[in-house]
C-alpha positions in Angstrom: -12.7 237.3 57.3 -10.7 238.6 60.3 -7.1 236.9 60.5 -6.8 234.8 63.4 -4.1 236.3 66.0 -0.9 234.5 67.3 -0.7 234.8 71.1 2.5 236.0 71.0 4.1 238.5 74.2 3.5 241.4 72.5 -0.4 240.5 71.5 -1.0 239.6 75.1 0.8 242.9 76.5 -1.4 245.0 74.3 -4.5 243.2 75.3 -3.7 243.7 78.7 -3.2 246.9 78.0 -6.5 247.4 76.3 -8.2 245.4 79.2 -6.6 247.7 81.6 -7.7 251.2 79.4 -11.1 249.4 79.1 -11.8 249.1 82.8 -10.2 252.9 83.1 -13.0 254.0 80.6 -15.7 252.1 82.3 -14.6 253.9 85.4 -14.4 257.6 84.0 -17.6 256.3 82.6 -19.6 255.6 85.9 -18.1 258.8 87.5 -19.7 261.5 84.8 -23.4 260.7 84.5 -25.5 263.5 83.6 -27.6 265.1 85.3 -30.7 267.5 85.4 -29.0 270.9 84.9 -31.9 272.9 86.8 -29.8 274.6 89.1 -26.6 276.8 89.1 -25.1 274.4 91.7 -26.2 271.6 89.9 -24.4 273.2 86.5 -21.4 274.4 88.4 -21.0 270.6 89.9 -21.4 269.9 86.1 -18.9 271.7 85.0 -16.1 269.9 87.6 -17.2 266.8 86.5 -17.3 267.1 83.3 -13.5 268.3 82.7 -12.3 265.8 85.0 -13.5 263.6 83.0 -12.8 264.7 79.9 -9.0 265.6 80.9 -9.1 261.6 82.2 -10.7 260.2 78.9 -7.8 262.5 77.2 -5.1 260.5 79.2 -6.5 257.0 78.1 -6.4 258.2 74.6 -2.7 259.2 75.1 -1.7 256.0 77.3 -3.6 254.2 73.9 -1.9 255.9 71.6 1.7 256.1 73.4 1.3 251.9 73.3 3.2 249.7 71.8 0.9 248.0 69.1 1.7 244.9 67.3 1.4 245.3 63.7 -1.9 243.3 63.4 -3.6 245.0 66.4 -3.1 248.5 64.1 -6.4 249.2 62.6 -8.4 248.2 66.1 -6.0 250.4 68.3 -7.4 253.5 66.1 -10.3 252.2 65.9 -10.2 251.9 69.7 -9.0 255.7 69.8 -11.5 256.8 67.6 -14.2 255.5 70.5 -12.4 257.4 73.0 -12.9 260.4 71.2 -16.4 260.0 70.8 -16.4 259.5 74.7 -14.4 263.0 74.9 -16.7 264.8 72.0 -19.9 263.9 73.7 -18.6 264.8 77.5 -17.0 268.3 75.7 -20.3 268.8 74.4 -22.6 268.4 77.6 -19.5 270.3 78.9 -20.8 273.3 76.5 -23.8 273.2 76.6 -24.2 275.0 79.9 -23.0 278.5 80.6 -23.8 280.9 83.8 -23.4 284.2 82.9 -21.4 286.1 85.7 -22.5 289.8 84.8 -26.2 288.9 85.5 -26.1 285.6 87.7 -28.1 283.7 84.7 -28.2 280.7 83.4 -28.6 278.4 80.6 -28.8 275.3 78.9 -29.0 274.2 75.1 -31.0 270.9 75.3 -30.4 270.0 71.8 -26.3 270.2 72.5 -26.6 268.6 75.4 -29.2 266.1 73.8 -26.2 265.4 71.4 -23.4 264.9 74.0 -25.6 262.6 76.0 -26.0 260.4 72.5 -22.8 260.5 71.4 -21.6 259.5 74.9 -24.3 256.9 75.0 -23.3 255.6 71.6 -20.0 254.6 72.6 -19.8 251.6 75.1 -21.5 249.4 72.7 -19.1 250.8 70.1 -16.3 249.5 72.4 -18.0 246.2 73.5 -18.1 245.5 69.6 -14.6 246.2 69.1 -13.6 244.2 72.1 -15.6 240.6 70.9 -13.9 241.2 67.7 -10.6 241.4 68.8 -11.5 238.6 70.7 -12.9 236.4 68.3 -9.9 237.0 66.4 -7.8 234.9 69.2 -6.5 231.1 68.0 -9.2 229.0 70.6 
């Protein structure tokens, strides 16, 4: 049984906050979508992409954890940073997982780490979804 939360200013300052990091994700999110790495543009294009977006994820997990939290909010904060990492980890690995070599203008890809990034990356929105209804639910209707 989750304790129900008072409305008070600093709740509904952190929730905004969270709504606003949320949307922020959901926009990093739509901007990196992976793509058939079949091509050295295609992985070079891959590469910008992909650190942009993970340097972006980075800042929402600073703004997150630079917040002001109310005390009761604690645990789903970290758990909310926890989610952003998994966003970062499986972005850093899809990241990896290409490499051209310069010296003989080759490249290549290791499916199962980028296999891995994609899932981990995949796994997360519905992580965050969860975590958002229960935070939610946790509101005095």
């Amino acid at each position: 049984y989750m304790k129900t939360l008072e409305i008070t200013p600093e709740v509904k300052n952190f929730a905004k906050k969270m709504g606003e990091l949320g949307d922020r994700i959901n926009v990093i999110s739509s901007t990196f979508v992976p793509m058939p790495l079949d091509t050295e543009e295609k992985i070079k294009k891959h590469f910008v992409v992909s650190s942009k977006a993970i340097s972006d994820y980075r800042e929402v997990e600073l703004g997150l954890s630079l917040s002001l939290v109310p005390e009761e909010l604690k645990s789903e904060r970290d758990e909310m940073i926890k989610i952003i990492q998994m966003f970062i980890t499986g972005t850093k690995l899809q990241y990896d997982a290409a490499n051209i070599d310069k010296d003989t203008d080759t490249y290549t890809v290791d499916t199962s780490m980028l296999a891995e990034g994609i899932n981990l990356q995949g796994q997360a929105p519905a992580k965050m979804i969860e975590l958002v209804d229960r935070i939610c639910k946790r509101f005095d209707r």
